[in-house]
C-alpha positions in Angstrom: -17.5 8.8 -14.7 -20.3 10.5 -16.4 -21.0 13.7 -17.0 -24.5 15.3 -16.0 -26.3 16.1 -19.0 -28.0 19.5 -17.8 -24.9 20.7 -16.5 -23.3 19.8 -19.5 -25.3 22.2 -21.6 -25.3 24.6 -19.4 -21.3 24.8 -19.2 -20.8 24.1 -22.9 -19.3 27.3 -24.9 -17.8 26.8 -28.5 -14.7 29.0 -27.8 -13.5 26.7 -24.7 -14.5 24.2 -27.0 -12.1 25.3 -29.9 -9.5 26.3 -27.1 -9.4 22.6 -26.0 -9.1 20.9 -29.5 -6.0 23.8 -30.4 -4.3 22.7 -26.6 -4.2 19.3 -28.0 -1.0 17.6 -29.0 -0.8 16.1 -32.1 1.8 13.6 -32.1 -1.1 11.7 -29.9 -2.5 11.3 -33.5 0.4 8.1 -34.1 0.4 6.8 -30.7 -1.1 3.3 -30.0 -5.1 3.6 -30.1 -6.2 0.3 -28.7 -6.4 -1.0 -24.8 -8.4 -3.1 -22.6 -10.2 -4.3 -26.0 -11.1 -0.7 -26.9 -10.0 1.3 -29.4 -10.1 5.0 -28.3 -8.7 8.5 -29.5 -5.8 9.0 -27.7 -5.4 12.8 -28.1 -8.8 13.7 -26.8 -11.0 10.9 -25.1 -14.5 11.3 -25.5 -16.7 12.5 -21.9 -18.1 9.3 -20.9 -21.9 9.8 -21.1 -24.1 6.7 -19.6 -27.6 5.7 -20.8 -29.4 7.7 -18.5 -27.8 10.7 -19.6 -28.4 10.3 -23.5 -32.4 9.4 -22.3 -32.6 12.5 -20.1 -30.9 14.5 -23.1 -33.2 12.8 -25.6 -36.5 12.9 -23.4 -36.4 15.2 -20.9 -34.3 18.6 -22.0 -35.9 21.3 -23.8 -35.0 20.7 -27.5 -33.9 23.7 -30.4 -37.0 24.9 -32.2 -36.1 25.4 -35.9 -38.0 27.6 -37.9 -40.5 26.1 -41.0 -37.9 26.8 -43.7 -35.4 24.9 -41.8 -37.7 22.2 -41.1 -38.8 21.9 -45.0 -35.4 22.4 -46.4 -34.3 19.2 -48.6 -31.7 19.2 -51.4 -33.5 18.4 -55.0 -32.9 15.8 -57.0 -31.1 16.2 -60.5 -33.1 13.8 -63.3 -31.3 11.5 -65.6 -28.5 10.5 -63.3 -27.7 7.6 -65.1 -27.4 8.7 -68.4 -24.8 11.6 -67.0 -22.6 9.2 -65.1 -22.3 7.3 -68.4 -21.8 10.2 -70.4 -18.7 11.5 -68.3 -15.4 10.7 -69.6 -13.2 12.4 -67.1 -13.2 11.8 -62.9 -16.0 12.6 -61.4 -18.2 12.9 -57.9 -21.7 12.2 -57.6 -23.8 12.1 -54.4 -26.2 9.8 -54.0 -27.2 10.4 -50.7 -26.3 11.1 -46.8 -22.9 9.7 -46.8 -22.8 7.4 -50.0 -20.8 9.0 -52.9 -19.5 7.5 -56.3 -16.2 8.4 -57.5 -14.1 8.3 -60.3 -10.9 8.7 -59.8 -8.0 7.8 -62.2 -10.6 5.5 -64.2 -12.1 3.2 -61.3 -14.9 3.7 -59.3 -15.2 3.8 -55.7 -18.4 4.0 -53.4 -18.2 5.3 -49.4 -20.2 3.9 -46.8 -23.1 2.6 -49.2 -26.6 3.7 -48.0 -29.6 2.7 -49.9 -32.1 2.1 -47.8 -35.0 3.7 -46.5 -34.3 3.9 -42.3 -31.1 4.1 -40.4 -32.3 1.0 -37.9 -35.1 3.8 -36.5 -34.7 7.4 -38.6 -36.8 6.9 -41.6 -34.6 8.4 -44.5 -36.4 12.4 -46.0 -34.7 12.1 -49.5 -34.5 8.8 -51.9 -31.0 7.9 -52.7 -29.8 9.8 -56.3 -29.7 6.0 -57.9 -30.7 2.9 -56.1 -28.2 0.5 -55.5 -29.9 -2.3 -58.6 -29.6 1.5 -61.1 -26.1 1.2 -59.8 -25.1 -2.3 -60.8 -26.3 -2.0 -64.1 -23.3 0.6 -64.9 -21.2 -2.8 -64.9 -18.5 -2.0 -63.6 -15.7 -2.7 -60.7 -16.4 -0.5 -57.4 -14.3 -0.9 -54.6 -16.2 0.4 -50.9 -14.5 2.3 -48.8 -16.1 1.5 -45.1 -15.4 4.3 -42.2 -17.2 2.7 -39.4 -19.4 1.0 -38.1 -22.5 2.8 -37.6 -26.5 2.0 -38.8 -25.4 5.3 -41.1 -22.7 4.2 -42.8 -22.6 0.5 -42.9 -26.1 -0.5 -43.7 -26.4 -4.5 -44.1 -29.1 -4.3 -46.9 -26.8 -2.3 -49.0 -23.8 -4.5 -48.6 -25.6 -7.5 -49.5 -27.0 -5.7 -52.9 -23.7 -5.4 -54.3 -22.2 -7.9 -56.4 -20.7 -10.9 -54.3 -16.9 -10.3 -54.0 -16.9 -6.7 -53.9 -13.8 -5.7 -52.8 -14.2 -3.2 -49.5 -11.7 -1.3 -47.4 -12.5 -1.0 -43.5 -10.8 0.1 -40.5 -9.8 -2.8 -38.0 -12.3 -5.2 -36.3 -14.7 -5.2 -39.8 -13.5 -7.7 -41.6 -15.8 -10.6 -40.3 -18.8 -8.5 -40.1 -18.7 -7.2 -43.8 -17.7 -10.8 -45.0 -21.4 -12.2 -43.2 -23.0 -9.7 -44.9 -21.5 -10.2 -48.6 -18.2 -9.7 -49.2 -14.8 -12.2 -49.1 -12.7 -9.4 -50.1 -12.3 -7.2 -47.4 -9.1 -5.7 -46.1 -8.8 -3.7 -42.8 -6.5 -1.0 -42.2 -5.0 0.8 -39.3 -4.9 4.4 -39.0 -2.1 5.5 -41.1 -1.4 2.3 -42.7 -2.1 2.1 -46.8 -2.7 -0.6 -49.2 -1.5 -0.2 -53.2 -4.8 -0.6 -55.7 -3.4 0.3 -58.8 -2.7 2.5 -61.5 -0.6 4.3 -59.1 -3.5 5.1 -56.0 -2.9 4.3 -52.5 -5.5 4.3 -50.4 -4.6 5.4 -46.5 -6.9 4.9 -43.6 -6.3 8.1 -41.3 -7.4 9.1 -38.2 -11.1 10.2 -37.5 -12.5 11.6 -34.2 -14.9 9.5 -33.5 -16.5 6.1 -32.0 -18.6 2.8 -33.0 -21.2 0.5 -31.7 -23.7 -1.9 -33.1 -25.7 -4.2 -31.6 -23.8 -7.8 -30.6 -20.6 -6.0 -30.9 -19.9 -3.7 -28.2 -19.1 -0.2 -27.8 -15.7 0.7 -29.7 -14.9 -3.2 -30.6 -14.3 -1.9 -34.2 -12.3 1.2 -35.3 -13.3 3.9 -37.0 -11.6 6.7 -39.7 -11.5 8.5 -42.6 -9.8 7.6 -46.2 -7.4 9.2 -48.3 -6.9 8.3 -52.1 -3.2 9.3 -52.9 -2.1 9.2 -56.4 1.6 11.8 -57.2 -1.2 14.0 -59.2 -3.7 14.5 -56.6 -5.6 13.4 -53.6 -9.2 12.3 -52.5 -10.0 12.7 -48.8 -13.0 10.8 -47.6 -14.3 12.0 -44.4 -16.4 9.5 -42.5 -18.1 10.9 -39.1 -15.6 13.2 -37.2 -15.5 16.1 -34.5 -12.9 18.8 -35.5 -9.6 17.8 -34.6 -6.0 18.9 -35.3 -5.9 15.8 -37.3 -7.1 17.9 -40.5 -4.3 19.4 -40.2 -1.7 16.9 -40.2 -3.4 14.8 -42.7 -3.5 18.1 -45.1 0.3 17.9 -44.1 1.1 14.6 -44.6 -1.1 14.5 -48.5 -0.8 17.9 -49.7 -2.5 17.8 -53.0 -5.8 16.9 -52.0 -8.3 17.5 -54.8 -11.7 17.3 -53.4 -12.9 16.9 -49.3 -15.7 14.9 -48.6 -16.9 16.4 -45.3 -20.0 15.8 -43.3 -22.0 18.3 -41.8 -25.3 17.0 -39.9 -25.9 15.5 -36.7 -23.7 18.4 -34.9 -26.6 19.8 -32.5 -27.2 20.2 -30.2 -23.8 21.2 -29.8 -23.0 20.8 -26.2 -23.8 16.9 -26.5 -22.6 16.4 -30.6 -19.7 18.5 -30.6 -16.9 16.2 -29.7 -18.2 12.9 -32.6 -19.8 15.6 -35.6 -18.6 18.9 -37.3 -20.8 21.6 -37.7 -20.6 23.7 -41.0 -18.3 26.3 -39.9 -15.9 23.6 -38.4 -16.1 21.6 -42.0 -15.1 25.0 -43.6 -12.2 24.6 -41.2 -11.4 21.1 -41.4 -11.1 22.0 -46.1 -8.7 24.8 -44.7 -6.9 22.3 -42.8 -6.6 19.9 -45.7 -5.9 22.4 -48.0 -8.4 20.9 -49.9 -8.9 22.8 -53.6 -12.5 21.4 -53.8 -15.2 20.2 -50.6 -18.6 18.2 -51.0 -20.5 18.4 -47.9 -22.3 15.2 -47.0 -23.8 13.2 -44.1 -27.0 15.7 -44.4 -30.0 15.8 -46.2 -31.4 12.3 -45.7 -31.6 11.4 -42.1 -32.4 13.6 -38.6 -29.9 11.9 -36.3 -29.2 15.0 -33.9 -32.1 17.8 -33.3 -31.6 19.7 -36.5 -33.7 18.9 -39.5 -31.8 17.1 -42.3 -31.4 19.9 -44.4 -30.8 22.3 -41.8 -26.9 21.8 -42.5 -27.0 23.4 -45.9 -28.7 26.3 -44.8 -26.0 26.7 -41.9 -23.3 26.6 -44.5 -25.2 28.9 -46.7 -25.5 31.6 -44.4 -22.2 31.4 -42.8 -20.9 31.9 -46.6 -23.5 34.5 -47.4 -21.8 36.6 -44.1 -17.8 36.1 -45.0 -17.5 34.2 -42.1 -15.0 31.5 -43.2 -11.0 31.8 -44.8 -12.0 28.8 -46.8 -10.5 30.0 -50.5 -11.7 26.8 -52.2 -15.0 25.8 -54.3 -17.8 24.3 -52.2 -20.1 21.8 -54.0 -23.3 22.3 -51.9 -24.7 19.8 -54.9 -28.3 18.6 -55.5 -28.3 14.8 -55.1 -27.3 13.1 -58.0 -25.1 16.0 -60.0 -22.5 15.2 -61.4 -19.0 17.2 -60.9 -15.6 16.7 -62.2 -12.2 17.6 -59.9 
């Protein structure tokens, strides 16, 4: 059953909203999340919108008019990115772009949802990547990709197929045959909840994400979709993929306390009566570090790409000005970073 799109945004309100995710139960978050050949969130299932509805939404509704700041807004570029990454000793995160971060954690290196190139299948990308993925071979070492779905976003084909053949790649279930066509024979799919050992003492967990997937050839929610966490006894990584807020923050920053640094997107959340059930806006991110009791966030999935209404930089200047006012209990330190700085955690 669909769900008119005008009446829709006319009916949407943030607090019923927020009222609806806290009503939620969350021992749905371990229950089985696959049926009819779907996989699907079981504490929450997403309104059903049909094609129609996403074309009137798209076409026919009167769309938010931002003002020319937030239209302009794009995050600057630090020089010498290279020379910095090689120059760091300790662990370290870097941003390269949208959702594509390089990390350093315990001595190896670890890149999310790699994202080089210059359109999403139709958004052309507003920022160049920190490094391009040939700068990022020639550091010469081991990376091991972390994959959270299946999206044009996050796993880009073009990307995949520049890294070095027999990269090793994490992905949630249903990606293993697409990821080894594109370049890699060493990928392993995980369930949510379910871990693999690397070494050196990190596991890396596939956890829940509120979400969905669809690519072309493979159907709508064929392939699951979630976030990571890197769990070492000395501290954590979370890496947040595409998500609405959900009580699973919570219960992940329960299950892994310890967690180091968040990485948390923020774009893509308006409008908010249509984006607000798949993407966080800043204030909910804010929420979502609380939640994980996360001593450090990075906000990403902005900056590079206009996949909802809002301009790509439009995100940081939400999260700016919600910080500016006090509005958030978020205690920790927020790396609103250029592209390409590096930080250690």
């Amino acid at each position: 059953m669909t769900v008119s799109a005008l009446e829709d945004k006319n009916s949407f309100s943030e607090k019923k909203w927020s009222e609806s995710v806290m009503a939620t139960d969350s021992l749905m978050l371990s229950v089985s999340h696959f049926k009819n050949g779907e996989y699907f969130n079981p504490w929450k299932p997403m309104p059903e919108k049909g094609f129609l509805e996403v074309m009137k939404w798209r076409f026919l509704l009167e769309k938010e008019k931002f003002s020319e700041e937030e239209e302009s807004f794009l995050p600057n570029t630090v020089p010498d990115v290279l020379k910095k990454i090689k120059e760091t000793k300790n662990d370290f995160a870097l941003w390269i772009g949208h959702s594509t971060v390089l990390i350093k954690f315990k001595g190896h290196y670890f890149l999310t949802d790699p994202m080089f190139s210059n359109r999403a299948v139709i958004p052309k990308r507003s920022t160049k990547p920190a490094i391009t993925s040939k700068e990022l071979l020639s550091l010469n070492v081991p990376i091991t990709v972390l994959l959270t779905h299946n999206h044009y976003d996050h796993l880009d084909a073009k990307s995949i197929k520049a890294l070095p053949a027999g990269t090793v790649v994490y992905a949630p279930l249903g990606l293993k045959e697409i990821v080894e066509k594109m370049n890699s024979k060493k990928v392993y799919e995980l369930d949510w909840w379910q871990a693999a050992d690397f070494c050196d003492g990190i596991k890396i967990h596939a956890v829940p994400a509120q979400h969905w997937s669809l690519r072309a050839f493979s159907g709508r929610n064929k392939t699951l979709w979630c976030s990571f966490v890197l769990e070492t006894p000395e501290g954590s990584i979370f890496i947040g993929g595409d998500s609405g807020y959900f009580k699973g923050f919570q219960e992940i920053g329960r299950r892994f306390p310890g967690i180091k640094l968040a990485l948390l997107p923020i774009g893509a959340s308006r409008p908010r009566w249509f984006m607000h059930y798949s993407h966080i806006n800043s204030s909910e991110m804010l929420q979502a570090a609380a939640d994980l009791g996360a001593a450090a966030v990075l906000p990403i999935h902005w900056g590079a790409f206009r996949l909802g209404e809002e301009p790509p930089g439009y995100p940081a200047l939400e999260l700016k000005r919600i910080i500016s006012a006090g509005q958030t209990d978020y205690k920790g330190q927020i790396h609103l970073s250029d592209l390409g700085e590096v930080f250690g955690f």
